[in-house]
C-alpha positions in Angstrom: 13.2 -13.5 -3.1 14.0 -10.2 -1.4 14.9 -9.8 2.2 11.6 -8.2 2.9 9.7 -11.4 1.5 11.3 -13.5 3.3 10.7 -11.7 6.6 7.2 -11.3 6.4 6.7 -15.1 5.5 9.4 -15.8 8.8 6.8 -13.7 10.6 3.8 -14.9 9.6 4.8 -18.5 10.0 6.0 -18.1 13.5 2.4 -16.6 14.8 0.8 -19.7 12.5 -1.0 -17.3 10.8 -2.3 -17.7 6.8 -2.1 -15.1 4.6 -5.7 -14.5 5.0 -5.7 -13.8 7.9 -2.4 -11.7 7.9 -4.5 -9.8 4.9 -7.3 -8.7 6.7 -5.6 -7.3 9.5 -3.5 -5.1 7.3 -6.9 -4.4 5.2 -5.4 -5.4 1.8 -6.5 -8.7 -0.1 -5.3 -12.1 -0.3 -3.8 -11.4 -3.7 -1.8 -8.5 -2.5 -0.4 -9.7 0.1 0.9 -13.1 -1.4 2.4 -10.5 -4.3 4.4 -8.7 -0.8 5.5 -12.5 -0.1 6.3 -13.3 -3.5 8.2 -10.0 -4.1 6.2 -9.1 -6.4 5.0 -5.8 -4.6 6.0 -3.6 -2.5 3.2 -2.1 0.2 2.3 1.3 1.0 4.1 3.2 3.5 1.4 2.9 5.5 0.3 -1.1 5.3 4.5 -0.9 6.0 4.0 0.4 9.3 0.8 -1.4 10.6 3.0 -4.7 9.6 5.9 -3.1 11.4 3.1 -2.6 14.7 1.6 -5.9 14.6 4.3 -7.7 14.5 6.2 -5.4 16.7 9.2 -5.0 14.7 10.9 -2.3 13.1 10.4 -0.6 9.3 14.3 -1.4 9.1 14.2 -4.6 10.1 11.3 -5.4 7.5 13.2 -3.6 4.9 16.6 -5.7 5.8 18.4 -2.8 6.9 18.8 -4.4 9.8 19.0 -7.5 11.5 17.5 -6.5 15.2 13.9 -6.7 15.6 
């Protein structure tokens, strides 16, 4: 699992939100984002940055460039 999975499932889980949920905000389906989660696929630059916004965290940090928020 890649650093990125394993940061948006950190993220997720820590606002107890499902993947539903998390889907709809960033306006993909349910499928698409579990295949982010799974590693499976990587998102579009610009589902990138409206996860980066909602969860108020950098594209770095996502990407595991970085370890600060």
């Amino acid at each position: 699992m890649s650093v990125f999975s394993e940061r948006l499932i950190e993220l997720r889980d820590g606002r107890n939100l499902s993947q539903k949920e998390v889907a709809a905000e960033f306006g993909v389906v349910v499928r698409a984002y579990q295949r982010y989660e799974y590693g499976e696929r990587e998102p579009q630059l610009s589902t990138l940055i409206r996860m980066a916004d909602f969860y108020g965290v950098s594209i770095d940090y996502l990407a595991g460039r970085t370890d600060t928020p």
